[in-house]
N, C-alpha and C positions, 0 to 999 in steps of 0.2 A: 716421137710421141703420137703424130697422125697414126701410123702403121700401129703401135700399142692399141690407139682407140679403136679403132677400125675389127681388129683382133677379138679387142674383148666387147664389140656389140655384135658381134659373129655370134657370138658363144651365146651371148645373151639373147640371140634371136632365133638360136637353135635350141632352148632352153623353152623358151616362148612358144615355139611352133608344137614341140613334142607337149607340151602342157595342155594346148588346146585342141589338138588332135584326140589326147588321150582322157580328158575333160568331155570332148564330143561323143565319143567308144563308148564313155562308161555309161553316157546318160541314153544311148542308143539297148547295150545291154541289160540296163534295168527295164527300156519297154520291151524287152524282148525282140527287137528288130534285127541282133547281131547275138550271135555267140558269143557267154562270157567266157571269154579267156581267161586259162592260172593267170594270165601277167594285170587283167581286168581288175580281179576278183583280188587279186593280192592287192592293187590300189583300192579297192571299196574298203576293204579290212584296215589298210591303214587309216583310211576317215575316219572309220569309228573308231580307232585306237588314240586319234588325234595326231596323226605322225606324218610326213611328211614320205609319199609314195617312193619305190627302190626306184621305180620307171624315170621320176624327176632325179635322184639324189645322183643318176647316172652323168647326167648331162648338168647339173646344178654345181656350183662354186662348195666346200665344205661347212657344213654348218651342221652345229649338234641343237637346233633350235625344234623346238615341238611346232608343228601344223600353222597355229593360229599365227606365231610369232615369225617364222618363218616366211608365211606368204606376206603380214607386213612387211617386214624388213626388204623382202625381194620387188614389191612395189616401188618402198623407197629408193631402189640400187636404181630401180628405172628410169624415176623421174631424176635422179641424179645423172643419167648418161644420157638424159633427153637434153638437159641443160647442155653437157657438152659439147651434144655435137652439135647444138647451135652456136656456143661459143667456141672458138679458137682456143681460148689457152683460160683457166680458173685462177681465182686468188689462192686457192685451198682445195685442194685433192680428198675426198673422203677414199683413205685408202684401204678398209674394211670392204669398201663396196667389190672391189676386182676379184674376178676368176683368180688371175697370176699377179701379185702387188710384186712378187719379186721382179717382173717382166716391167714392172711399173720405175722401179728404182732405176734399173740398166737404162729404162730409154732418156729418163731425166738426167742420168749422168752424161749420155752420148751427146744429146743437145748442149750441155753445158760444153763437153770436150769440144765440140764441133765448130764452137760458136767463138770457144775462146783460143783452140789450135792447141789444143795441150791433152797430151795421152792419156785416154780413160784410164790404162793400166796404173797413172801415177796418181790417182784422186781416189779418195772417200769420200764417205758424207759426216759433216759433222751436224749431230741434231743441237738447237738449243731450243729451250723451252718458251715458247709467247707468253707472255701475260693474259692473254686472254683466246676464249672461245672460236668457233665457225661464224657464230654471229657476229663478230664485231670485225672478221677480216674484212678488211676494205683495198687491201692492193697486194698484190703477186711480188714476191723479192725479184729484186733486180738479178739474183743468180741462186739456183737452185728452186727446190718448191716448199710449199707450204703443204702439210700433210694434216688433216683432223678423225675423228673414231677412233680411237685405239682408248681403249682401258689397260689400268694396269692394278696388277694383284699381288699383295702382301706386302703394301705400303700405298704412302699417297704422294703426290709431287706438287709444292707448294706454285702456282702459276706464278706468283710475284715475285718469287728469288729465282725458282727454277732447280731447287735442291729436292733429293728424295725428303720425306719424314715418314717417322712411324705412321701406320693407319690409325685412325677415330676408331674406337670400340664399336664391333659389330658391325663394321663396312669390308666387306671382302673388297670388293670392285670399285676401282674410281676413275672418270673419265680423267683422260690426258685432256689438256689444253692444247693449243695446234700446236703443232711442230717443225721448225723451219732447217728442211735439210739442206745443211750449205756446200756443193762442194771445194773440198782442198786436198790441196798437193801433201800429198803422204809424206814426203819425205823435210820439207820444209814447217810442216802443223806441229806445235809445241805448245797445249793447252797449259794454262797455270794453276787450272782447279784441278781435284780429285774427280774419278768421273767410276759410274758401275757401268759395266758394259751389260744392258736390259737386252735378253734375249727377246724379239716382237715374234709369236705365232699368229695362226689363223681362229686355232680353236684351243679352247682352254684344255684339250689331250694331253698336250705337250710334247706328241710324239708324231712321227710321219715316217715316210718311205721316200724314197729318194724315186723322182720320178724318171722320165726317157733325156730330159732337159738337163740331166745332176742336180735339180735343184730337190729339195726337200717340198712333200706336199704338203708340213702344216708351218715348219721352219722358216720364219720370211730373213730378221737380219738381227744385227746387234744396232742398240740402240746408246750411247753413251751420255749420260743422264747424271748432272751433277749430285756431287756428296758430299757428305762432310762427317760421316762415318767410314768407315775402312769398308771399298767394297765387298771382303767377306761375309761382314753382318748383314747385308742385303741375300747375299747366295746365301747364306742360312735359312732367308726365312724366306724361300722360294719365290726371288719376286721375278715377276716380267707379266709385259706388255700382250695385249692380245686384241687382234683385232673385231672381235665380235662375242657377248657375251650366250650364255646358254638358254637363255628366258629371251 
C-alpha cells in the first residue's frame, strides 16, 4: 500500500509541477516576454472554451469533466492524499480520486495475503454494501478496505438492505454508499443471495484500451452487488458503477 501511495503522489506531483510551469509560460506569453508557443496558444484556447488543456489531460488521471469542475475535483484529490500521507492507513479509500484504482485493489489484496499467509491467486473481493456514507465512517475493517465515490447509473442501491432497485424518475446518477471489500478464498466463498456482477469504470465512455500494465484504461472491476431481480434485468438497462461523474 506504501509503494501504491508513494506511486500515485509521484504522478500527482508530476501533474502539479507541469501545471504550474505551464500556468507560469502562458502568463509570461501574454506579456509578451516569451514566444507563444502552438502548445501555449492551444492552452489559452482551451480557457476560453472552458476545457481542460491537452498539455494537463497528458499527465492528468481520465476525466470527461469541463475546466471549472475539473480543477475542483483535482483540488479535492489533493487534499485527500495530503490526508494520507499524514496518516498511515484510512477508514475509507475515495477510490475515484487514483490515477490507477486497479493498482489500488492488487496492493489491498497483497497486504491482506501477506498478512494472512494465504495466496493472492486464491482470494477475490467480496463487496457488501454499508448502511451509510464517508461521513459516518469511523473505523477501518479489521480485513480488506473500505472504499467511497463511486456512482452508479441505471438504477439506485438501497443503503439499508444493500439490494439493487429501480431508479426515482429523472435521476440518472446516484451516489453508492461506501463499500466494504472483503477478501475471500474463491474456492471456499458460497454466497446465499443473488448478486449482479456491476461492471465499476473511470468514466461514464464505457470503453478503454488495454494499457502496457494489461489493464484496461477506463475498466477498473466487477463489483457483485445484491438482487432480488434476475441479474439480466439489470444488464438490460445498462447499469454499472463509475467512479466520477461528467459535471
Amino acid at each position: 500500500m506504501d509503494i501504491f501511495k508513494l506511486q500515485e503522489v509521484d504522478r500527482f506531483n508530476k501533474l502539479i509541477r507541469v501545471m504550474k510551469r505551464s500556468l507560469s509560460d502562458l502568463q509570461k506569453a501574454i506579456k509578451g516576454t516569451v514566444v507563444m508557443s502552438i502548445e501555449l496558444e492551444s492552452m489559452y484556447t482551451s480557457f476560453l472554451d472552458k476545457k481542460v488543456p491537452e498539455l494537463w489531460n497528458k499527465h492528468a488521471y481520465p476525466s470527461l469533466k469541463p475546466l471549472a469542475s475539473w480543477f475542483t475535483d483535482f483540488v479535492e484529490r489533493v487534499a485527500f492524499y495530503k490526508i494520507w500521507v499524514e496518516e498511515a492507513h484510512m477508514n475509507s479509500y475515495w477510490v475515484s480520486s487514483f490515477f490507477f484504482p486497479q493498482g489500488f485493489m492488487t496492493a489491498a489484496m497483497q497486504y491482506y495475503a501477506r498478512r494472512t499467509h494465504i495466496a493472492i491467486d486464491t482470494l477475490m473481493f467480496r463487496a457488501e454494501i454499508r448502511p451509510y456514507f464517508k461521513e459516518d465512517v469511523t473505523v477501518a475493517p479489521e480485513a480488506g478496505v473500505n472504499i467511497h465515490g463511486l456512482f452508479i447509473q441505471g438504477c439506485k442501491c438501497n443503503k439499508d438492505t444493500g439490494y439493487l432497485e429501480e431508479s426515482d424518475p429523472k435521476v440518472l446518477f446516484v451516489e453508492m454508499p461506501v463499500i466494504w471489500l472483503e477478501p475471500v478464498i474463491i474456492d471456499t466463498y458460497d454466497p446465499k443471495e443473488q448478486f449482479y456482477q456491476c461492471p465499476l469504470y473511470k468514466e461514464s465512455t464505457r470503453r478503454g484500451t488495454l494499457s502496457t500494465t494489461g489493464h484496461s484504461t477506463n475498466f477498473v472491476m466487477y463489483l457483485g452487488v445484491k438482487t432480488k431481480e434476475d441479474p439480466e434485468h439489470w444488464v438490460r438497462r445498462g447499469v454499472a458503477m463509475l467512479c466520477q461523474l461528467d459535471d
